[in-house]
LOLUMRO-846672 format. One record per residue (C-alpha): residue number from 1; residue in three letters; x, y, z. Coordinates in steps of 0.25 Angstrom, whole numbers, plus 5000, padded with zeros to 4 digits. Layout:
- resi,resn,c1,c2,c3
- NUM,ALA,X,Y,Z
...
***
This chain:
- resi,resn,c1,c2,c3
- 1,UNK,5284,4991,4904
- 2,UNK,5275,4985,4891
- 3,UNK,5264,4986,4897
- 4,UNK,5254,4995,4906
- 5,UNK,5252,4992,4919
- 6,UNK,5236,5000,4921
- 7,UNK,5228,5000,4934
- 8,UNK,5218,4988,4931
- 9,UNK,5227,4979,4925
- 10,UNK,5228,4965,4928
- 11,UNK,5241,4960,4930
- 12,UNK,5250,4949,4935
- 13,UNK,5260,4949,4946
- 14,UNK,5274,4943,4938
- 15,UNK,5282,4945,4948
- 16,UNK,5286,4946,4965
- 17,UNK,5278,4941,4977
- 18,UNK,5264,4942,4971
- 19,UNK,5268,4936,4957
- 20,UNK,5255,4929,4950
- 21,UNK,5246,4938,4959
- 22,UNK,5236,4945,4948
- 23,UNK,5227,4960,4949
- 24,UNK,5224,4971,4944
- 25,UNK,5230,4983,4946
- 26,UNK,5226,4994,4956
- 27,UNK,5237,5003,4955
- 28,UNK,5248,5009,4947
- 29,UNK,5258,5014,4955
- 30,UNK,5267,5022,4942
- 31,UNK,5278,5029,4952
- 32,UNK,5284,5017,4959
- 33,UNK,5278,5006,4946
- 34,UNK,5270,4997,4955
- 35,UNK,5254,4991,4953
- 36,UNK,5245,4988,4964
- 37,UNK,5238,4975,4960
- 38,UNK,5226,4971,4967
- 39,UNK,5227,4959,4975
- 40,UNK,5242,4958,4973
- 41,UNK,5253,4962,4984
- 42,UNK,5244,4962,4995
- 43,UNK,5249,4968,5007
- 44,UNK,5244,4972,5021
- 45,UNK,5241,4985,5025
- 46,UNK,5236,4987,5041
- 47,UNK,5227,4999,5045
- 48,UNK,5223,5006,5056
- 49,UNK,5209,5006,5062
- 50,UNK,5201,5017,5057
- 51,UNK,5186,5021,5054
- 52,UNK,5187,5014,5038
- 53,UNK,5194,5003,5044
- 54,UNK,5189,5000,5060
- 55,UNK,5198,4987,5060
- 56,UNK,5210,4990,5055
- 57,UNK,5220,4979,5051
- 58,UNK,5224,4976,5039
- 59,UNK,5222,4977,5024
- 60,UNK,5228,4971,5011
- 61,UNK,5233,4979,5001
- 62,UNK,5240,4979,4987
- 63,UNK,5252,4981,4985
- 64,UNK,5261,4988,4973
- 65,UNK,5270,4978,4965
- 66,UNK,5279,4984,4955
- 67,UNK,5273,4983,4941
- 68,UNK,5285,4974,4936
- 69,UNK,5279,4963,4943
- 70,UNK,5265,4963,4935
- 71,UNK,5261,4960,4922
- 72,UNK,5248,4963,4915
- 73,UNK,5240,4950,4918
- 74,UNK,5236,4948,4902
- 75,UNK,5251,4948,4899
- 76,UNK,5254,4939,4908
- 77,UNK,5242,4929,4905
- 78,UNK,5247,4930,4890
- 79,UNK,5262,4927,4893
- 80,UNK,5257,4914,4903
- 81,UNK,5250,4908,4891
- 82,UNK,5259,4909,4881
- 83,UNK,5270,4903,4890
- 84,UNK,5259,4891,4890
***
Protein backbone atom coordinates (compact mmCIF):
# COMPACT_ATOMS: atom_id res chain seq x y z
CA UNK A 1 0.00 0.00 0.00
CA UNK A 2 1.15 3.81 -0.77
CA UNK A 3 -0.28 5.00 1.85
CA UNK A 4 -1.23 4.83 5.61
CA UNK A 5 -4.40 4.02 6.71
CA UNK A 6 -4.41 5.67 10.73
CA UNK A 7 -7.27 5.62 13.33
CA UNK A 8 -8.90 9.12 12.61
CA UNK A 9 -8.49 9.39 8.93
CA UNK A 10 -11.15 10.45 6.71
CA UNK A 11 -11.60 8.37 3.98
CA UNK A 12 -13.93 7.21 1.11
CA UNK A 13 -15.61 3.95 0.28
CA UNK A 14 -14.25 3.11 -3.57
CA UNK A 15 -15.71 0.08 -3.74
CA UNK A 16 -18.51 -2.80 -2.69
CA UNK A 17 -22.23 -2.11 -1.23
CA UNK A 18 -21.29 1.03 0.67
CA UNK A 19 -19.40 2.66 -2.22
CA UNK A 20 -19.45 6.68 -2.00
CA UNK A 21 -20.31 6.24 1.81
CA UNK A 22 -17.65 8.70 3.64
CA UNK A 23 -16.09 8.50 7.78
CA UNK A 24 -13.67 8.43 9.79
CA UNK A 25 -12.09 5.61 10.97
CA UNK A 26 -12.64 3.93 14.49
CA UNK A 27 -10.70 0.99 14.00
CA UNK A 28 -7.70 -0.64 12.58
CA UNK A 29 -8.17 -4.19 12.68
CA UNK A 30 -4.05 -5.07 11.33
CA UNK A 31 -4.46 -9.05 11.62
CA UNK A 32 -7.35 -9.75 9.05
CA UNK A 33 -6.54 -5.86 7.07
CA UNK A 34 -9.99 -4.40 7.75
CA UNK A 35 -11.14 -0.60 9.15
CA UNK A 36 -14.32 0.07 10.95
CA UNK A 37 -15.62 3.38 9.53
CA UNK A 38 -18.09 5.33 11.33
CA UNK A 39 -21.40 5.40 9.98
CA UNK A 40 -20.56 3.03 7.09
CA UNK A 41 -21.60 -0.94 7.00
CA UNK A 42 -24.26 -0.61 9.36
CA UNK A 43 -25.55 -3.79 10.65
CA UNK A 44 -28.07 -4.88 13.24
CA UNK A 45 -27.12 -6.37 16.38
CA UNK A 46 -30.32 -7.60 18.83
CA UNK A 47 -29.69 -7.78 22.62
CA UNK A 48 -31.13 -9.17 25.46
CA UNK A 49 -32.92 -7.29 28.20
CA UNK A 50 -30.55 -6.39 31.16
CA UNK A 51 -30.16 -3.71 33.87
CA UNK A 52 -27.96 -1.20 31.27
CA UNK A 53 -30.42 -1.90 28.73
CA UNK A 54 -34.21 -2.57 30.30
CA UNK A 55 -35.84 -2.75 26.71
CA UNK A 56 -33.64 -4.84 24.85
CA UNK A 57 -33.97 -4.85 21.11
CA UNK A 58 -31.78 -3.86 18.76
CA UNK A 59 -28.85 -1.77 18.09
CA UNK A 60 -26.87 -0.47 14.79
CA UNK A 61 -23.47 -1.16 14.62
CA UNK A 62 -20.45 -0.64 12.29
CA UNK A 63 -19.20 -3.07 10.48
CA UNK A 64 -15.33 -3.97 9.27
CA UNK A 65 -14.73 -3.49 5.35
CA UNK A 66 -11.57 -4.71 4.02
CA UNK A 67 -9.10 -1.77 3.69
CA UNK A 68 -8.97 -2.25 -0.33
CA UNK A 69 -12.04 -0.66 -0.55
CA UNK A 70 -11.15 2.77 1.13
CA UNK A 71 -9.13 5.50 -0.11
CA UNK A 72 -7.93 8.42 1.92
CA UNK A 73 -10.71 11.15 1.26
CA UNK A 74 -7.91 14.03 0.26
CA UNK A 75 -6.61 11.48 -2.38
CA UNK A 76 -9.63 11.00 -3.62
CA UNK A 77 -11.18 14.71 -3.66
CA UNK A 78 -7.65 15.57 -5.63
CA UNK A 79 -8.10 12.62 -8.18
CA UNK A 80 -12.19 13.90 -8.80
CA UNK A 81 -11.00 17.36 -9.73
CA UNK A 82 -8.46 16.64 -11.95
CA UNK A 83 -10.49 14.28 -13.81
CA UNK A 84 -12.70 17.63 -14.28
Amino acid sequence: MKYSIKKGDDVVVISGANKGGRGKIISVLRNSCRVVIEGVALRKQFVKKSQSNPEGGEIKMESSIHYSNVMLASKYDSKRIKAV
